[in-house]
C-alpha positions as CSV (number, residue, x, y, z in Angstrom):
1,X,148.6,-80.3,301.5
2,X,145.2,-81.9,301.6
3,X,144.5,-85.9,302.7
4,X,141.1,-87.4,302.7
5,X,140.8,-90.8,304.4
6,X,140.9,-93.5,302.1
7,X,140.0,-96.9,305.4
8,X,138.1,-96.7,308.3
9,X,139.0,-100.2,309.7
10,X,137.1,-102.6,312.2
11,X,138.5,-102.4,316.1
12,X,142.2,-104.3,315.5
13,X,142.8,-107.6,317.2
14,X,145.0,-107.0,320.3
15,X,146.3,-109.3,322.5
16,X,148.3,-108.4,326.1
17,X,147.0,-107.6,329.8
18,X,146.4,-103.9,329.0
19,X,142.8,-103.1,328.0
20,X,142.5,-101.3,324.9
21,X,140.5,-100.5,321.1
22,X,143.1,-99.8,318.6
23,X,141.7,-98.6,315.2
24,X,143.4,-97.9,311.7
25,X,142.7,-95.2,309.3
26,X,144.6,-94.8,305.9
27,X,145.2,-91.2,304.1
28,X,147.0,-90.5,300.7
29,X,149.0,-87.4,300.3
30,X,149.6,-84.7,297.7
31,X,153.1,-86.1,297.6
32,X,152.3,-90.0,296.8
33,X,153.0,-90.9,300.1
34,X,150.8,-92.5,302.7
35,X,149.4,-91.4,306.4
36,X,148.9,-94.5,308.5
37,X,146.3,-92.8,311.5
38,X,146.1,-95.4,315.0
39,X,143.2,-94.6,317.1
40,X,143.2,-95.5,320.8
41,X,141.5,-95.5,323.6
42,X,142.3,-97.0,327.0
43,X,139.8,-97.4,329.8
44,X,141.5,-95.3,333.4
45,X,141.2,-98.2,335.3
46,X,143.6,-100.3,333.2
47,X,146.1,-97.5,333.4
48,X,148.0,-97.0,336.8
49,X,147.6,-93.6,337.9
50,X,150.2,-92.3,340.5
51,X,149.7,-89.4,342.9
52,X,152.1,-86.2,341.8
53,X,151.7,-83.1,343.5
54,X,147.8,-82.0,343.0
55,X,147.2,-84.3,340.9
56,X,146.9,-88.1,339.8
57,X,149.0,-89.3,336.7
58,X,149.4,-92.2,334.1
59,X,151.9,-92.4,331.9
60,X,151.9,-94.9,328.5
61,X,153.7,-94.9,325.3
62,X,152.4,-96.1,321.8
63,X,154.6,-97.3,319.0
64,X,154.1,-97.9,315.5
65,X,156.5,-100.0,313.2
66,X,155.7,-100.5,309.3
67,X,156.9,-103.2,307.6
68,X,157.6,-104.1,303.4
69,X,157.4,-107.6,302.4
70,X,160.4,-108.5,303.2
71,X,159.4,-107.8,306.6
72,X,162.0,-104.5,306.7
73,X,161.1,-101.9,309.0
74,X,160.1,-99.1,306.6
75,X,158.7,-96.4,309.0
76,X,158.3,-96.2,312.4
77,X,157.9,-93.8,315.9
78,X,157.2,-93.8,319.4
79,X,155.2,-90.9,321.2
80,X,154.6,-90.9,325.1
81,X,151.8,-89.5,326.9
82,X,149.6,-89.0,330.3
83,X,146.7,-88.8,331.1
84,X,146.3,-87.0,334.6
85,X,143.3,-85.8,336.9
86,X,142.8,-83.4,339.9
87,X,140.8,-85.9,341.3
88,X,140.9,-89.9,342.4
89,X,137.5,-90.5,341.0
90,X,137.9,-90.5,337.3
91,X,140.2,-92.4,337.8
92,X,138.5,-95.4,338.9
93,X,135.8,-94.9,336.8
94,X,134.7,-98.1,334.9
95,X,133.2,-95.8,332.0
96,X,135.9,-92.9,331.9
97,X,138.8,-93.7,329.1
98,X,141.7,-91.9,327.8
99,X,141.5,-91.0,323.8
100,X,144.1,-90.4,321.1
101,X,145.3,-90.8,317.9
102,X,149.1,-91.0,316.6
103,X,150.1,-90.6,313.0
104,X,152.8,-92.2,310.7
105,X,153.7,-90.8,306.9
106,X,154.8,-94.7,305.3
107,X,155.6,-95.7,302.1
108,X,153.6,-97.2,299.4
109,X,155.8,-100.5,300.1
110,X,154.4,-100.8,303.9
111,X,152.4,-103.8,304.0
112,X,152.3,-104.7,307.5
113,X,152.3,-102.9,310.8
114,X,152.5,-103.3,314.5
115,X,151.4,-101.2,317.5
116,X,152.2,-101.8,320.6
117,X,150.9,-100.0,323.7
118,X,152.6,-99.9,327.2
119,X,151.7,-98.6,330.6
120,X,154.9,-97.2,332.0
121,X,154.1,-97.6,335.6
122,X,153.7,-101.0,335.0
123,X,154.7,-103.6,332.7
124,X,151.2,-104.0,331.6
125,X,151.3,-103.8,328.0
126,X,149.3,-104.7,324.1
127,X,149.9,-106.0,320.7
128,X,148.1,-105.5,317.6
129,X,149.3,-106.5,314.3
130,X,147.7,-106.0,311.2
131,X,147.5,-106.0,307.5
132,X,147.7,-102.4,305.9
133,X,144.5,-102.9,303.5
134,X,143.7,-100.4,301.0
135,X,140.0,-99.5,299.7
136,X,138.7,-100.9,296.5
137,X,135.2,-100.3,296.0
138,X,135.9,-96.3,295.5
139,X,134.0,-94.8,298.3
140,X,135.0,-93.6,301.7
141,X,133.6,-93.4,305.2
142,X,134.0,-90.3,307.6
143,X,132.2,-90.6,311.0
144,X,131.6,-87.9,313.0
145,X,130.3,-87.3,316.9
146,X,129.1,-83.8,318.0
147,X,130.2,-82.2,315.1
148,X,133.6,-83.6,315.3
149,X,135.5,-86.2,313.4
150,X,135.4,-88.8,315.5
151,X,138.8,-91.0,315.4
152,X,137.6,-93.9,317.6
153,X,134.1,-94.7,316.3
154,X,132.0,-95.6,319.1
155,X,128.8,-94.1,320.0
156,X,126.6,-93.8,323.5
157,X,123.1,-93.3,324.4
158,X,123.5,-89.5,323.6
159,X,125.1,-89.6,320.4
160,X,124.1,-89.2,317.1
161,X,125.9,-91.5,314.1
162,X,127.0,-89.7,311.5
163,X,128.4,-91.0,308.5
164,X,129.4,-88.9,305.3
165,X,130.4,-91.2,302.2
166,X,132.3,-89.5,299.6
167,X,134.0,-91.1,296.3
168,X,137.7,-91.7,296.2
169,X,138.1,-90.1,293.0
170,X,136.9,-86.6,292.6
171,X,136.0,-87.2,288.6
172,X,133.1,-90.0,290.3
173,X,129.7,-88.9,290.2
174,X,126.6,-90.6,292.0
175,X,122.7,-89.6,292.8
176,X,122.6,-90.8,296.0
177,X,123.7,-93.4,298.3
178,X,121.9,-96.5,300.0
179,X,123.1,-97.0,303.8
180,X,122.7,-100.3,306.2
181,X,123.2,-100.4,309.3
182,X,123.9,-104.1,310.4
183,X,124.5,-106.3,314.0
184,X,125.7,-109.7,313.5
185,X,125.0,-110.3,309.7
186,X,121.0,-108.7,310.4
187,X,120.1,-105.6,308.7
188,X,119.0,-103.3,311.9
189,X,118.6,-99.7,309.9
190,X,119.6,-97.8,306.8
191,X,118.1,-95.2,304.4
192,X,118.9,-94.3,300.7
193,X,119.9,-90.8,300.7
194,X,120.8,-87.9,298.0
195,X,124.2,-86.7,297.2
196,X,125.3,-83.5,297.5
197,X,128.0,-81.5,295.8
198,X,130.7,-79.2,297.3
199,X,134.1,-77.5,296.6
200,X,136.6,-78.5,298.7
201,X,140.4,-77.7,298.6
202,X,139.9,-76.6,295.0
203,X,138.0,-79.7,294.2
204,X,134.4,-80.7,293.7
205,X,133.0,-83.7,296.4
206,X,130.6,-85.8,296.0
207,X,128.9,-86.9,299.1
208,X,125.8,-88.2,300.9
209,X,125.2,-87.9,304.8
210,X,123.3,-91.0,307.0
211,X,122.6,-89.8,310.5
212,X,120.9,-91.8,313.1
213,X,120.5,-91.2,317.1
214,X,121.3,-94.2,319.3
215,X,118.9,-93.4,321.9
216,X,115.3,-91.7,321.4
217,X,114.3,-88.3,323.6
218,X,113.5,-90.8,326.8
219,X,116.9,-92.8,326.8
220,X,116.0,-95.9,325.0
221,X,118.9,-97.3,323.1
222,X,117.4,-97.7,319.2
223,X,120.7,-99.7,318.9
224,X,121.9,-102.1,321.4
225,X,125.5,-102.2,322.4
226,X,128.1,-104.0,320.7
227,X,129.8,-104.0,316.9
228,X,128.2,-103.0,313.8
229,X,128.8,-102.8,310.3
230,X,127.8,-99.8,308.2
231,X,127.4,-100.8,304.2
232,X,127.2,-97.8,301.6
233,X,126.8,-98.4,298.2
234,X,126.6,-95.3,295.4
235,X,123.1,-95.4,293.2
236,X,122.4,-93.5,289.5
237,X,124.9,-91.8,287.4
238,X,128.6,-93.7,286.7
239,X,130.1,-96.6,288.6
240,X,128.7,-98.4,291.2
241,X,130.8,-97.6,294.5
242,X,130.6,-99.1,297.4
243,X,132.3,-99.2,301.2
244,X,132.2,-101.9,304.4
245,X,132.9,-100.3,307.4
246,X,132.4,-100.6,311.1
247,X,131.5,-98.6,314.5
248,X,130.6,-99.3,318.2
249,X,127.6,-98.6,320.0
250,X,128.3,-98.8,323.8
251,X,125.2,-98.2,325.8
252,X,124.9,-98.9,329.6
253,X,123.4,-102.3,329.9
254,X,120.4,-100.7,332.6
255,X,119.5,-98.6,329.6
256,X,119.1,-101.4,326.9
257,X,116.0,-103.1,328.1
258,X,116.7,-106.7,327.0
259,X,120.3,-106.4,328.2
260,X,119.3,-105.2,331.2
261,X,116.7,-108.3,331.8
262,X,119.5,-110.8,330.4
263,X,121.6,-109.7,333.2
264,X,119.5,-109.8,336.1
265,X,118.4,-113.6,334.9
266,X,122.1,-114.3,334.9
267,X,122.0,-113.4,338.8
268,X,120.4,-116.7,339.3
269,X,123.6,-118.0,341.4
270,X,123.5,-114.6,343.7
271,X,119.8,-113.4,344.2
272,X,116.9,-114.5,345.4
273,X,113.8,-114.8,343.5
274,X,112.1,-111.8,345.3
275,X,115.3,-110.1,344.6
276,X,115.2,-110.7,341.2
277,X,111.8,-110.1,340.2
278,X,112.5,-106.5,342.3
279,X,115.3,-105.5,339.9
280,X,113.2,-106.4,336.9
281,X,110.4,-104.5,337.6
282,X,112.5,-101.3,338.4
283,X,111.8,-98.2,336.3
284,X,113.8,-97.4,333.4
285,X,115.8,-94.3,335.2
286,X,116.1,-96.1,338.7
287,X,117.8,-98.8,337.3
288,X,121.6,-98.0,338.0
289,X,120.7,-97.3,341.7
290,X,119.1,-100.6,342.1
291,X,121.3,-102.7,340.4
292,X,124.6,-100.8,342.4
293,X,122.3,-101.3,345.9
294,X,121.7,-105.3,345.0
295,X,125.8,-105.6,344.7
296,X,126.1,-103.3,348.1
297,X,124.6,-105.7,350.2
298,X,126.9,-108.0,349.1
299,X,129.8,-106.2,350.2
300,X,133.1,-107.3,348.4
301,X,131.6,-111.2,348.7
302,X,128.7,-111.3,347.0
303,X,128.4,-115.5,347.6
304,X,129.9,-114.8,351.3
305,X,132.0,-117.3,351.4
306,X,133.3,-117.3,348.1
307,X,134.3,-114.1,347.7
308,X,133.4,-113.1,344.3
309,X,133.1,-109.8,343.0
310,X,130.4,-108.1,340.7
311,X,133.4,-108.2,337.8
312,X,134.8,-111.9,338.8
313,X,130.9,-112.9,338.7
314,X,130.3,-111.8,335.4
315,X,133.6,-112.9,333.8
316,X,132.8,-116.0,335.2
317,X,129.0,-116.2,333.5
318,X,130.8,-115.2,329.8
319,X,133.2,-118.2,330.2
320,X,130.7,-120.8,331.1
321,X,128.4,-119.2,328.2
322,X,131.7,-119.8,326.0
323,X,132.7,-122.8,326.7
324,X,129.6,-125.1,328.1
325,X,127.4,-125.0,324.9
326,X,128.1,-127.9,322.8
327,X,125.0,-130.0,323.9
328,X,125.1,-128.1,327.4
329,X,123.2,-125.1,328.9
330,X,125.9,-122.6,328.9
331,X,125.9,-120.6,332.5
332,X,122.8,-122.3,333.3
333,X,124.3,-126.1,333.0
334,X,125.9,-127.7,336.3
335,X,129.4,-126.9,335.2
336,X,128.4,-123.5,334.5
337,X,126.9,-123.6,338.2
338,X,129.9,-124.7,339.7
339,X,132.8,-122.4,338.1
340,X,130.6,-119.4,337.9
341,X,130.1,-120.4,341.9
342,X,134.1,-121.7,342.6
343,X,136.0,-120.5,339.4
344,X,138.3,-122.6,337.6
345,X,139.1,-125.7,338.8
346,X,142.4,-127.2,340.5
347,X,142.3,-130.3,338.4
348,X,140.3,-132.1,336.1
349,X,139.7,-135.7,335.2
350,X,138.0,-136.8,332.1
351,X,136.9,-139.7,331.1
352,X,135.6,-139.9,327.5
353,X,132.7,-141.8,326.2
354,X,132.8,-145.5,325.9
355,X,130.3,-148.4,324.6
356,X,129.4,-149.3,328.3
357,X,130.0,-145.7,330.1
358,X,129.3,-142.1,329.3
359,X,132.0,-139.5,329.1
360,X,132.4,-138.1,332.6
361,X,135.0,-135.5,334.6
362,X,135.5,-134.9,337.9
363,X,136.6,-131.5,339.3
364,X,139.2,-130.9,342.0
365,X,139.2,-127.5,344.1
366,X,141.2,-128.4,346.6
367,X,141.7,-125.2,348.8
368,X,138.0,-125.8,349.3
369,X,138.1,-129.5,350.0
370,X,135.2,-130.1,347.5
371,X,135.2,-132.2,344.4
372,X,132.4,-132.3,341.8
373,X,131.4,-135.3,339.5
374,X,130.0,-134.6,336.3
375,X,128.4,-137.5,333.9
376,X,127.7,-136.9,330.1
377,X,124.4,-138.8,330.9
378,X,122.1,-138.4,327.6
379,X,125.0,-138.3,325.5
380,X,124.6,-135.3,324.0
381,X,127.1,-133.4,326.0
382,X,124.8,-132.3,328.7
383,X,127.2,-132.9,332.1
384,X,124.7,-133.5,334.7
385,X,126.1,-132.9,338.5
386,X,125.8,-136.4,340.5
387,X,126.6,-134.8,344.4
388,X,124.7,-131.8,344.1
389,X,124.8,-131.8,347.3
390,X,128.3,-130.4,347.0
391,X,127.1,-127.1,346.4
């Protein structure tokens, strides 16, 4: 029995306390039947890893149920595994993650499935649901890393992307195949490439291969990190085909230079200026030392009296970028100031904009006996601090 696959979906929205990238990929069958493919991968520290005997241990369990529309459960299984290390360290390890993929044969009715993910030590757990979409432009994507298919489709500094587009139906014929590479709607790369012909399986394939390194020979990401989208659309001889597809490029922020500067500015709450113009003039490959020494000093408080961490710091600098912006200065406004400084407040009072007042709020931390006053005082939704001394 041969299956090709037909979808090679975006990362799936999840929602839960358990970290985790679910992907989909959709085969057909010799038999009319369908092979629904989930891809995971779960990062060690959101697992909980148990000492057994010699070694350390997580167990977690991912289940797929397929739905019609009528919502009936049409297909469905649960498989268990563990991930498990001689060692503590990988275990800890902010960049080491456990990898998998489980597979389901459904119906042509399914419509709808949901995954679920669970750490059995725990009752950490995610949710994805999602729409079961099939292909209609008549090509499809295979990506492969180091040779291999590659089931979660994300790339480092020392991979190569490779993508191989072939057509869906083995009577299609094209010449070659133009490939773009995009990052937030902006074309970053792409080539037009020939197609090639093969026997496969007893029949002929049509194909064209885009390769592209993510770093160059001294480390220096060629892509930054984040999602992309990968475009291929068939060129010459019979029907236009076409695919949308996506993949993720995760490269160590010290290694993507304007990453790297973004988060050293962003330490303008926690260093000093000497300190900061230090860690931006660093060398390419000492980076990762200085930046782990700058948070060493720190100890667990980086703000001594505050006692944030290098990850509470950071979460803290996303939200204010998230949610101070309309007319503010995102991490870099006064409210950003004071929650990346004291975190969420205990209360808030707001006061919205009238003919002879601006909006204001007022911020309550009480375990801290402070209180910050805020005032909308242009207008234009740019909360200026009024007792900076506070701070």
């Amino acid at each position: 029995m041969w299956f090709i696959p037909l979808l090679l979906a975006l990362a799936l929205p999840v929602e839960g306390e358990l970290k985790v990238r679910l992907e989909q990929s959709v085969y057909p069958t010799d038999d009319s039947t369908t092979m629904l493919e989930i891809s995971y991968e779960i990062p060690n520290t959101s697992l909980t890893f148990l000492r057994q005997e010699s070694a350390f241990v997580a167990r977690y369990q991912v289940s797929v149920q397929v739905s019609d529309k009528r919502r009936d459960i049409v297909a469905g299984d649960i498989w268990q595994s563990a991930a498990r290390f001689k060692e503590y360290g990988p275990t800890v390890d902010q960049e080491s993650v456990e990898a998998g993929a489980v597979s389901l044969t459904i119906p042509k009715s399914a419509i709808d499935a949901r995954v679920g993910v669970n750490d059995l030590e725990s009752e950490r757990s995610a949710l994805a649901t999602f729409r079961i979409e099939r292909p209609t432009g008549g090509l499809i994507v295979r990506f492969f890393r180091a040779g291999k298919p590659a089931s979660v489709r994300k790339y480092g500094i020392g991979d190569t992307l490779v993508a191989v587009a072939e057509a869906v139906n083995s009577q299609s014929r094209f010449d070659s195949c133009r490939f773009v590479v995009k990052h937030e709607g902006r074309a970053v790369t792409g080539a037009t490439l020939p197609a090639r012909t093969g026997d496969e399986g007893g029949r002929t394939k049509v194909s064209a291969r885009f390769e592209f390194p993510i770093g160059d020979s001294t480390s220096v990401a060629r892509l930054g990190g984040g999602d992309y989208t990968l475009e291929v659309a068939s060129l010459g001889a019979g029907q236009p085909l076409s695919a949308t597809t996506g993949f993720r490029v995760d490269v160590p922020f010290y290694l993507d230079d304007s990453v790297y500067v973004d988060k050293v500015n962003q330490l303008v709450y926690v260093a000093t200026d000497a300190e900061s113009k230090h860690l931006r003039s660093v060398p390419r490959g000492e980076r990762r030392q200085a930046w782990s020494d700058f948070w060493k000093k720190r100890g667990p408080s980086p703000t001594s009296k505050l006692g944030l961490t290098e990850e509470d710091y950071f979460e803290r600098i996303q939200y204010a970028q998230e949610h101070f912006v309309h007319g503010d200065r995102g991490y870099l406004s006064d409210r950003g100031h004071v929650y990346v400084l004291y975190g969420p407040p205990d209360q808030i009072d707001s006061r919205p904009f009238e003919i002879d007042s601006p909006a204001q709020e007022v911020w309550y931390y009480y375990q801290a006996s402070k209180q910050f006053e805020f005032v909308d005082k242009y207008g234009a939704g740019e909360f200026v601090l009024v007792n900076r001394e506070e701070l």
